[in-house]
C-alpha positions as protocol buffer text, in pm:
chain_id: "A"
residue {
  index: 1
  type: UNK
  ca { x: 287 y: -1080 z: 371 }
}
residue {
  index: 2
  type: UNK
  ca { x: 617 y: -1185 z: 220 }
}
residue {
  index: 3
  type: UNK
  ca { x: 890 y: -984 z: 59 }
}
residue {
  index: 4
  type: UNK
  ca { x: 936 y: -1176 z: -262 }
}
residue {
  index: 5
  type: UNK
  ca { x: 1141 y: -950 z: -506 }
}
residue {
  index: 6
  type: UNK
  ca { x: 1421 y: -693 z: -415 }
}
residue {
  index: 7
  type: UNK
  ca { x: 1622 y: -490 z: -634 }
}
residue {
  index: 8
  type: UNK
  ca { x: 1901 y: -236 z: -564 }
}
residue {
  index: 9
  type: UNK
  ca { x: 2076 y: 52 z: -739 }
}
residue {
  index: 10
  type: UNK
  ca { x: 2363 y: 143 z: -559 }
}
residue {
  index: 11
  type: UNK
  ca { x: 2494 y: 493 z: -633 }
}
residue {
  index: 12
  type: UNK
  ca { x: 2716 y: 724 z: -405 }
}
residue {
  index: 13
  type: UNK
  ca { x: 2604 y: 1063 z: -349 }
}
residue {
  index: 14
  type: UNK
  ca { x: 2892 y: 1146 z: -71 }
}
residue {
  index: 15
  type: UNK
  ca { x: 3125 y: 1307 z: -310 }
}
residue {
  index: 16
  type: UNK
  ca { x: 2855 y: 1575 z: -347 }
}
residue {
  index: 17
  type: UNK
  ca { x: 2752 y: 1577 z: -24 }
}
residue {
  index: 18
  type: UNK
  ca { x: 2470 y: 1367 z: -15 }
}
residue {
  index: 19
  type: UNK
  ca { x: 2388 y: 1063 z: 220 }
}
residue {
  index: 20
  type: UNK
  ca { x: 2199 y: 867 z: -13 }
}
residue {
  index: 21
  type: UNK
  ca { x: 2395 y: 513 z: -98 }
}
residue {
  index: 22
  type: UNK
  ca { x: 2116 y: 358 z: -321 }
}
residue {
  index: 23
  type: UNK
  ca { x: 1763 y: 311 z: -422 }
}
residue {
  index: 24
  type: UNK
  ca { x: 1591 y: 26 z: -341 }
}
residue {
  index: 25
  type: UNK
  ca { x: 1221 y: -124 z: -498 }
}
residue {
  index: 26
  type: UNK
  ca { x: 1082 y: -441 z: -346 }
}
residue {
  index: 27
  type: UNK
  ca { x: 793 y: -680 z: -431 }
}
residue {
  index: 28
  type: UNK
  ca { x: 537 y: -825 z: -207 }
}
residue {
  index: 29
  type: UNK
  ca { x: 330 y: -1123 z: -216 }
}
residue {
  index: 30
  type: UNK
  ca { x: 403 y: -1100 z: -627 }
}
residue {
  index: 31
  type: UNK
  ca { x: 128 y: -858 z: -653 }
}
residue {
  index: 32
  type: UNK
  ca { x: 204 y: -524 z: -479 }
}
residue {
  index: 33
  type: UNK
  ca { x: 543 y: -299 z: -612 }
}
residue {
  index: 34
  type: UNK
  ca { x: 716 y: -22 z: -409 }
}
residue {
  index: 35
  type: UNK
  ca { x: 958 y: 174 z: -560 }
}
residue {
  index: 36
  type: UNK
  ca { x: 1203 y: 444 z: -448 }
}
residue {
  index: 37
  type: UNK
  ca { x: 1270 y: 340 z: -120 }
}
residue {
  index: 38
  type: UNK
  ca { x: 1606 y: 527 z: -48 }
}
residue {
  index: 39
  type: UNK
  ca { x: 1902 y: 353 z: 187 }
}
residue {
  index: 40
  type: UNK
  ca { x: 2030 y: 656 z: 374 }
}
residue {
  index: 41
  type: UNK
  ca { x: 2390 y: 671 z: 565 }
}
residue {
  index: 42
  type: UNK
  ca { x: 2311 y: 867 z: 933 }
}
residue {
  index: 43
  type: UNK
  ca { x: 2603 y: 1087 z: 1014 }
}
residue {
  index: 44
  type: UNK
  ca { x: 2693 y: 835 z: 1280 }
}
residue {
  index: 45
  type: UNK
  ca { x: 2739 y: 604 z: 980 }
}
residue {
  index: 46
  type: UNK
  ca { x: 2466 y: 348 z: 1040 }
}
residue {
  index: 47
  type: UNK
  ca { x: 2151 y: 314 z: 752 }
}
residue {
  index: 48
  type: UNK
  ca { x: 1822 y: 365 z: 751 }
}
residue {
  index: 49
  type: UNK
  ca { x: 1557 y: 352 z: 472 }
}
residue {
  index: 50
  type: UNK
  ca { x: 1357 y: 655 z: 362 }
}
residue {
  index: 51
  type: UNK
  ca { x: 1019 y: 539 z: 161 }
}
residue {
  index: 52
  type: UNK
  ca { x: 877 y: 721 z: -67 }
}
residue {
  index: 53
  type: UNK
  ca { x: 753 y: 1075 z: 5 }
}
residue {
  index: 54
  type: UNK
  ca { x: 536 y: 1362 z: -200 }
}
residue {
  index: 55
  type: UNK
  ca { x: 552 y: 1752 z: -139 }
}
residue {
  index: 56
  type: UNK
  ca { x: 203 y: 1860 z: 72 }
}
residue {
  index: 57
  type: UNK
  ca { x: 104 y: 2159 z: -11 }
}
residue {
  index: 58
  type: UNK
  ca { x: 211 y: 2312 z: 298 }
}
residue {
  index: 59
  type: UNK
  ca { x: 520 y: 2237 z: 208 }
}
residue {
  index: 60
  type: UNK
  ca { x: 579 y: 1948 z: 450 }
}
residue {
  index: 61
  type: UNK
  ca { x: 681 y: 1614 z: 312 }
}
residue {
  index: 62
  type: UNK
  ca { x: 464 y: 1351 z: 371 }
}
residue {
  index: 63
  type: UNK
  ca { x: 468 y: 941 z: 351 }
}
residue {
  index: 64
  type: UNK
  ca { x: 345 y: 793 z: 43 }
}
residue {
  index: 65
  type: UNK
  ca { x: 396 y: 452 z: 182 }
}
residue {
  index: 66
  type: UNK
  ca { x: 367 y: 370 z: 543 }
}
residue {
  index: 67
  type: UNK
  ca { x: 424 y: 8 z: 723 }
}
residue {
  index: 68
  type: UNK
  ca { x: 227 y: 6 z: 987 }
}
residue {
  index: 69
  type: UNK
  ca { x: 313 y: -350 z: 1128 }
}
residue {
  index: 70
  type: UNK
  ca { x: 641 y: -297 z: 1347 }
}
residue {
  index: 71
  type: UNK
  ca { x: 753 y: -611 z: 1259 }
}
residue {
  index: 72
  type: UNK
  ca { x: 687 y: -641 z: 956 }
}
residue {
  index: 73
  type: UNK
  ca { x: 846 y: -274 z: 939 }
}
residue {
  index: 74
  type: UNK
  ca { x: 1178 y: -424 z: 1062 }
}
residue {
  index: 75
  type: UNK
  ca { x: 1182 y: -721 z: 869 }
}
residue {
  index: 76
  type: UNK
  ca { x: 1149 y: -471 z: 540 }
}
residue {
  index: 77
  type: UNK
  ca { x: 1428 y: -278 z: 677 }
}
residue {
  index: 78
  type: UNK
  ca { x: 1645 y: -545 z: 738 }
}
residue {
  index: 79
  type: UNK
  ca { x: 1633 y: -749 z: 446 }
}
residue {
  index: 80
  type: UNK
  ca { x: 1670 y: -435 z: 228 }
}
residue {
  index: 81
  type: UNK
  ca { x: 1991 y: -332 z: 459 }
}
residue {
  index: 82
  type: UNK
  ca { x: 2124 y: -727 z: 448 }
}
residue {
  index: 83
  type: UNK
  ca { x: 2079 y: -738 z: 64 }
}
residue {
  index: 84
  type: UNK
  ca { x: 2245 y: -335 z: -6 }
}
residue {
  index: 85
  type: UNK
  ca { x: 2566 y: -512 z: 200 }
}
residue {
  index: 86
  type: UNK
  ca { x: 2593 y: -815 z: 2 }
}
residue {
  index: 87
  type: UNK
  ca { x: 2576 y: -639 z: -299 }
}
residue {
  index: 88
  type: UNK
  ca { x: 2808 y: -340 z: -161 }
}
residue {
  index: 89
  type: UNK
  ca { x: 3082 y: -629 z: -10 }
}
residue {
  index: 90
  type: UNK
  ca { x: 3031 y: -463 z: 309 }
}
């Protein structure tokens, strides 16, 4: 499966509090979209990605989307992270 469209939308949350730096939707294979995957600054200052989620109705948030493939899993991440930091300058 190949990543073949990414977008960003940077935005800052931090000077409310937040750790949210942007939203992020990618494209594989041209034929499956996922949307509102959220690039997240740790407190130790190192991001992560947050995929989408939905309220259960315990309460308890739970995955919409879930990579099961580890590798594939990190090769989302890091493409996602590598493209946020050449848009960002960072």
């Amino acid at each position: 499966m190949e990543i073949t469209h990414i977008k960003i939308y940077p935005f800052d949350t931090g000077k409310i509090g937040g750790r949210t730096r942007a939203v992020a939707e990618i494209v594989l294979d041209d034929t499956l979209l996922i949307k509102d995957i959220k690039i997240v600054q740790s407190k130790t200052g190192g991001l992560f990605l947050s995929f989408p989620k939905r309220k259960s109705s315990a309460g308890n948030f739970v995955d919409i989307v879930q990579l099961l493939d580890k590798d594939f899993s990190e090769r989302v991440r890091r493409v996602i992270i590598d493209k946020y930091k050449e848009i960002m300058q960072i």
